[in-house]
Phi, psi and omega in degrees: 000337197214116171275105229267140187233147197278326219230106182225172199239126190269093173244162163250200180077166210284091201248126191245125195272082191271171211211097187242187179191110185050025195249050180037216204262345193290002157298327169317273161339298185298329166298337200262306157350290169295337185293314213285337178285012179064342208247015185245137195240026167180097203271178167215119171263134177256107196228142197247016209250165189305126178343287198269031146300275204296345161252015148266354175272321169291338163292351198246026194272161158229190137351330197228357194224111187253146188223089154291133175293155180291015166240061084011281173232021156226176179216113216201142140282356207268168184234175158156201193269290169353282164318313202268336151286326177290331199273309183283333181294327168315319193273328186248028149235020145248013189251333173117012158334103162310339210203106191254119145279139146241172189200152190245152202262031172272328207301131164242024153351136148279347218240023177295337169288324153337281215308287203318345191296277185282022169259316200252275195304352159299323164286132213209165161359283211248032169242106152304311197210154196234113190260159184252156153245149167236181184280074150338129174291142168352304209251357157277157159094005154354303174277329144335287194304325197263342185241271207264320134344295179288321176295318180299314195303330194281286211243002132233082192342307168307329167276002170344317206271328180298124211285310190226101191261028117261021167325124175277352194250116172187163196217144186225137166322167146297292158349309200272305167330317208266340183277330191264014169244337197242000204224144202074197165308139258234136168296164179239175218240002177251196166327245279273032157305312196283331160346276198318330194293275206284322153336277143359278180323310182266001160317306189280010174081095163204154215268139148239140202240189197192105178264148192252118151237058172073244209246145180226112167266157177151150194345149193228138179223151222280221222232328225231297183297352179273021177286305188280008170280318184309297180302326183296301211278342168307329189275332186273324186291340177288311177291346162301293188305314158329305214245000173249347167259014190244008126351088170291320150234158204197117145338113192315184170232107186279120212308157182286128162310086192276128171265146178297153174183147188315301208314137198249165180286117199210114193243055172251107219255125186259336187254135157316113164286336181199128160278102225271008172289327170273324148336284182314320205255006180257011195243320169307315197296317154295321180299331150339325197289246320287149175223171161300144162233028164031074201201135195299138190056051203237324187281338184294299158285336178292346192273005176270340194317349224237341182294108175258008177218133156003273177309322182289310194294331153324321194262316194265026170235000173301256217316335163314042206265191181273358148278336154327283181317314190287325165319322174293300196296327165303315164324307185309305196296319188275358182236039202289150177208131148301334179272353137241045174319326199267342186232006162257347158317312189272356202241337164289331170295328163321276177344288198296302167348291212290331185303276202305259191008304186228008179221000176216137168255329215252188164255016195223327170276022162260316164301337186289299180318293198304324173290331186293318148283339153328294152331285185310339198275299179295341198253017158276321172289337194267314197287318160264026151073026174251013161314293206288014188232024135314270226263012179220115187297310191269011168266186199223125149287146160252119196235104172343149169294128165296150170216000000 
């Protein structure tokens, strides 16, 4: 999988990974940001972009700023978000970095040397990894609210609180980097890097903290364009869950650190992030794919197949809440098939609609709403009595055959 490099250049101190792919020279930028906060002493881009992309980043390398392909140090045809974390987290635990960041290389913030201070210095004693939240528009962040959130809430409970476990910008010891990429279950080469990141960590006991640093600008993608980031990361959070109860003894999982920070709350958006009435209505015609899958409150979405308009899917999606979902989404996992990935797809995009539609106007009832269903999700396991085979190591979950 990884490829041993003979000649590697030995630094210690604070080295931050940008993870590009086609984001023109603005990787550049981020770099000349962290150098400029003092506190970062080497960027690396780990980069996936097209031939004259990746020679124009290269030209713009110093000293401090290295610009590698994302096959470097792995050995993979496959391409994805994945490759590029593994390949830069490789290059800076062979040059000897105590304290590895990453950052994904669409973000255009001016203020990313702000972020580093407090991306790098928490880790300590007691912080293994350090994860960021920023403020979000309503209509961001769909997998996270819908997905990845509830299920940590679900099946690893003690971490409930935690707001955006697929956030790409957060820092790890070295030590912790090298265990969750060389020791255990395998990193995966899609979206579902990050699910494994912030997963992994709290399988392995390892302390994870979580910092609010304000607005996170970057590339905005509708409900259609999220489908294979939607399938990766459902598919790597199933295969999480899978492998810490398939575990003969397993580790507490400890709460999340919330850490302090200057950064003020600031939920005002000046751009529309998704228009969600053309979402809905560039959307019916797929939900027609739908088949049964026969699971409970599964007929609430398949009956949508029959909607062609706006108003109607509007009207037969008020009832579609977070106990509905979260009951479902427990289904998806525990009766999980590859072969219907497209239609557990279809049915988060139904969700996250009903979502915008009928429970939040403000960013701050999104955020309310998004804990709630968290709650609701953890205070679900308790109700069908799948807690204690939680919290007791010599119990067994039990999970249907894949087919």
């Amino acid at each position: 999988m990884f490829v041993r490099e003979s000649e590697v250049e030995k630094l210690s101190g604070n080295c931050l990974l940008v993870i590009s792919k086609n984001e023109g020279t603005n990787p550049i930028s981020i770099a000349e940001q962290a150098l400029d906060s003092g506190v970062v002493k080497k960027v690396i881009i780990s980069d996936g972009s097209n031939e004259e992309t990746y020679k124009q980043l290269k030209k713009n390398e110093t000293k401090k700023i290295e610009v590698i392909n994302e096959r470097k140090f792995t050995r993979t045809n496959q391409t994805g978000k994945g490759v590029g974390m593994i390949n830069g987290g490789l290059a800076a635990i062979k040059q000897d970095f105590s304290k590895i960041g990453f950052i994904d290389g669409d973000i255009y913030n001016p203020n990313i040397d702000k972020w580093c201070e407090f991306l790098f210095s928490p880790l300590g004693k007691n912080i293994d990894v350090v994860k960021t939240a920023f403020s979000r528009n309503p209509a961001d962040g769909q997998i996270t609210r819908h997905v990845t959130k509830p299920l940590i809430a679900m099946f690893l409970p003690n971490a409930w609180e935690i707001d955006q476990p697929l956030g790409g910008e957060l820092a790890l010891k070295k030590q912790v980097l090298i265990d969750l990429f060389k020791t255990g279950i395998t990193p995966p080469y899609g979206w579902g890097i990050d699910s494994f990141i912030t997963m992994k960590s709290l399988i392995y006991g390892y302390s994870v903290g979580e910092v609010y640093l304000g607005q996170k600008m970057h590339c905005k993608k509708t409900l259609t364009n999220l489908q294979k980031m939607f399938m990766e990361c459902f598919q790597e959070a199933h295969r999480m869950i899978r492998y810490i109860y398939s575990l003969p003894v397993r580790k507490k999982i400890k709460p999340i650190v919330m850490i302090s920070s200057p950064f003020k709350k600031d939920f005002y958006f000046e751009e529309t992030y998704m228009d969600i009435k053309k979402e809905v209505e560039r959307s019916l015609d797929s939900f027609k794919l739908m088949k049964q899958l026969f699971l409970p409150h599964d007929d609430m979405f398949y009956e949508l197949r029959e909607v062609d308009d706006f108003s109607s899917f509007f009207e037969k999606t008020k009832w579609i809440n977070s106990n509905v979902w979260v009951e479902l989404l427990y289904w998806f996992l525990k009766k999980y098939s590859p072969l219907d990935i497209d239609q557990y797809y279809l049915r988060w995009k139904i969700r996250s609609l009903a979502f915008c539609l009928h429970e939040i106007n403000t960013c701050e009832q999104a955020e309310i709403c998004t804990r709630f269903q968290a709650k609701t999700a953890s205070n679900f396991m308790y109700r069908i009595g799948e807690r204690t085979s939680i919290d007791d190591s010599s119990k067994k979950m039990y999970f249907y055959r894949e087919v």
